[in-house]
C-alpha positions as CSV (number, residue, x, y, z in Angstrom):
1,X,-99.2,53.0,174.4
2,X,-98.4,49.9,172.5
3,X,-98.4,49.9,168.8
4,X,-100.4,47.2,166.6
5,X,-98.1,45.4,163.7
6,X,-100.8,45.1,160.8
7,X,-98.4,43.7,158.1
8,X,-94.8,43.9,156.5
9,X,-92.8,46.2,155.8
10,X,-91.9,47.2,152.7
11,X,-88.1,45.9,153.5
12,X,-89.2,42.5,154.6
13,X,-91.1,41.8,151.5
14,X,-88.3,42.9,149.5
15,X,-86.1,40.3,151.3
16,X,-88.8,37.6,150.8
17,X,-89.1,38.2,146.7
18,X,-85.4,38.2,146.4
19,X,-84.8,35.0,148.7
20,X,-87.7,33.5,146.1
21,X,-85.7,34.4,143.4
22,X,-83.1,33.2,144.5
23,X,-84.3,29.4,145.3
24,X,-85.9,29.6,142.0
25,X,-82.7,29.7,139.6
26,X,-80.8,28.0,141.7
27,X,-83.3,25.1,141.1
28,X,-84.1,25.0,137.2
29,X,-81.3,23.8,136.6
30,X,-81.4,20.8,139.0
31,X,-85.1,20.1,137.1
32,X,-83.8,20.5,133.3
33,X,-81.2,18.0,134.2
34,X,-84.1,15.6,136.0
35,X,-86.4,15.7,133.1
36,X,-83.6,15.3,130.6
37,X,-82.4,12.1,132.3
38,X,-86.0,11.0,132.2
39,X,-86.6,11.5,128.6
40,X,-83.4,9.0,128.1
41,X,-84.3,6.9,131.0
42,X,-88.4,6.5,129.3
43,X,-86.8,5.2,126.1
44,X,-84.3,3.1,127.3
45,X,-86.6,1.4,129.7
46,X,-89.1,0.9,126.7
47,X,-86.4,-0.4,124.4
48,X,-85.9,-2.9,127.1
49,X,-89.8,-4.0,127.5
50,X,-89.1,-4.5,123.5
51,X,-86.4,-7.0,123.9
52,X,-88.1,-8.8,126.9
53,X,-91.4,-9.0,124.7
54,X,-89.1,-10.1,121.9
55,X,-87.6,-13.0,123.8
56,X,-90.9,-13.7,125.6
57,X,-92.7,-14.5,122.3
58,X,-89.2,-16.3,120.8
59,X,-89.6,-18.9,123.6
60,X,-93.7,-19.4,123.6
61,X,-93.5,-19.5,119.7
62,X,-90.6,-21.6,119.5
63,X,-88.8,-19.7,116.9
64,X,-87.2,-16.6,116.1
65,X,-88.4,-13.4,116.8
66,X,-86.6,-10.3,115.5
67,X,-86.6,-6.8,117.1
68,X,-84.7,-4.4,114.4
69,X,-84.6,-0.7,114.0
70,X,-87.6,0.4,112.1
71,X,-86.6,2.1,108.5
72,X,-87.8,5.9,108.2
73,X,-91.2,7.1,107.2
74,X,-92.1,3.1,107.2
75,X,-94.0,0.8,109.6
76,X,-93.5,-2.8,108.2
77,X,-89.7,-2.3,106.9
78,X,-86.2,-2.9,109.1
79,X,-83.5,-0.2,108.7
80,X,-80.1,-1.1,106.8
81,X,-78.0,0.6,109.2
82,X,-77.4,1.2,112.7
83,X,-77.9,4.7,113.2
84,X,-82.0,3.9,111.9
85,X,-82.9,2.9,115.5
86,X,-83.4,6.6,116.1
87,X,-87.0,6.0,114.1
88,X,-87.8,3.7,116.7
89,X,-88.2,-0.7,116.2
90,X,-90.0,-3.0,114.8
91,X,-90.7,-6.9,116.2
92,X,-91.8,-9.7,114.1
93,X,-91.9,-13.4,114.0
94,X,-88.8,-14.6,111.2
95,X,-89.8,-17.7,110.5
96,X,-87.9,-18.4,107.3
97,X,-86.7,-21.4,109.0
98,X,-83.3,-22.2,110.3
99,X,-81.7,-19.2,110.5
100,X,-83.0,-15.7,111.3
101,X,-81.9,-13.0,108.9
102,X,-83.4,-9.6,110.2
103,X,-85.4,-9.0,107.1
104,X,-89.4,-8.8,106.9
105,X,-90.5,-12.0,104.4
106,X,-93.8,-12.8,102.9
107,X,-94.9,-15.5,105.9
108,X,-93.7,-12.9,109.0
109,X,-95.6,-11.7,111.3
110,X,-95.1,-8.2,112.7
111,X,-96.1,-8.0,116.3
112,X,-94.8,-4.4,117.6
113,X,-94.2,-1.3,116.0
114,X,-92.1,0.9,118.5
115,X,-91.9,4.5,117.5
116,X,-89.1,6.4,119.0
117,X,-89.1,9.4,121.3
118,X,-88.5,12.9,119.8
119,X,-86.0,14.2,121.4
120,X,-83.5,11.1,121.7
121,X,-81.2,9.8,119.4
122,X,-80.7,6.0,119.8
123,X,-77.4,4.2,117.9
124,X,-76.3,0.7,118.2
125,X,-73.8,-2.2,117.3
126,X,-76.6,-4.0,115.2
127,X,-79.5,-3.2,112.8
128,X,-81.3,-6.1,114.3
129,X,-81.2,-8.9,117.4
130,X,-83.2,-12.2,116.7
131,X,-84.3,-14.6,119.9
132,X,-83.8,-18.3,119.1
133,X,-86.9,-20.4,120.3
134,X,-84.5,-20.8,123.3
135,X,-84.4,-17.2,124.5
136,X,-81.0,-16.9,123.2
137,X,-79.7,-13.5,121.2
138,X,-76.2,-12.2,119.9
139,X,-74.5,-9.8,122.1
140,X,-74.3,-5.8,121.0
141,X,-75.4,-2.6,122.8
142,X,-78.4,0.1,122.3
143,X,-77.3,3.5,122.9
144,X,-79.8,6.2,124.0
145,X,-78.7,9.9,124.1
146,X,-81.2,12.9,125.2
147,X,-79.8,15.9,122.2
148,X,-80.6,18.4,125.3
149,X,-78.0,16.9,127.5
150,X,-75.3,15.0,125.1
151,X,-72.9,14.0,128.0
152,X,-75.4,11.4,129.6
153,X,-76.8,8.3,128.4
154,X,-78.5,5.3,128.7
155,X,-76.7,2.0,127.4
156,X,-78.9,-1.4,126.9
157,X,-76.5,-4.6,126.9
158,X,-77.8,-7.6,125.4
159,X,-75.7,-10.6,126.6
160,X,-75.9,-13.9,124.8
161,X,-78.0,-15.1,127.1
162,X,-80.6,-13.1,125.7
163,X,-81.4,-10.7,128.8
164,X,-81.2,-6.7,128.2
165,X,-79.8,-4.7,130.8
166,X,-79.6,-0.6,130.8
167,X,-77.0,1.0,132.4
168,X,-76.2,4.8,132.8
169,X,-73.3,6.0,131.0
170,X,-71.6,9.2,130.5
171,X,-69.7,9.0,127.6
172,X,-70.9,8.5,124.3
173,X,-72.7,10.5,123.2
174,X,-72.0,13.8,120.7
């Protein structure tokens, strides 16, 4: 006589759930650390589409065009320190003439107000980088750091050239 299986036993399920279990912690952390790097990675890579629209309207305006860290609580004013790009930035035509100087005149047009994401704090080496009608910019660095995961970043370059590059980086942040 030959005996039907009709299921599992109550050991086998047991082994199942805990192998489960098992794959499941051993994997959040893996995905915390992948949507942390994103966060930094989405805000650097925007930060970058800023400066590349800030140099793209320098050289079909033919003047300068300034992308500056946006003051708190404000949407028309540039920050006086570095550590205000963590509100986000700001880019605006700075046609004073001659020279640019980073500040919003009467006369200036604002074309992007960039607010910046929640959960990352952004420093740099300027308050503000201004294209010539040439495409050309001062050198410094952008430095964006996820607060859920301070030992990784994301570091923008500008070179004097004017291009933006973003780099990963592990030290820096705090």
């Amino acid at each position: 006589m030959t005996k039907k299986n009709d299921g599992f036993t109550l050991l086998e399920l047991l082994t199942v759930i805990l192998i489960v279990g098992i794959l499941a912690v051993a994997s959040t952390g893996s995905f915390t650390q992948l949507i942390s790097g994103s966060v930094s990675s989405v805000a650097s890579e925007s930060a970058m589409v800023g400066f590349y629209s800030a140099k793209s309207e320098a050289l079909k305006r033919r003047t300068n065009v300034t992308i500056c860290a946006l003051k708190s609580n404000s949407q028309d004013t540039c920050g006086t320190n570095q550590a205000d790009w963590k509100n986000g930035y700001l880019i605006f035509v700075d046609n004073q003439g001659g020279e640019a100087d980073g500040i919003i005149n009467s006369g200036d047009e604002i074309l992007v107000v960039n607010q910046n994401h929640s959960s990352v704090v952004v420093t740099s080496s300027n308050t503000w980088f201004s294209y010539d009608g040439e495409g050309r910019s001062q050198a410094g660095t952008v430095r964006f750091c996820d607060t859920s995961e301070a030992g990784r970043s994301k570091l923008l370059n500008m070179s004097l050239i004017g291009i933006p590059k973003v780099d990963d980086s592990a030290a820096g942040c705090s």
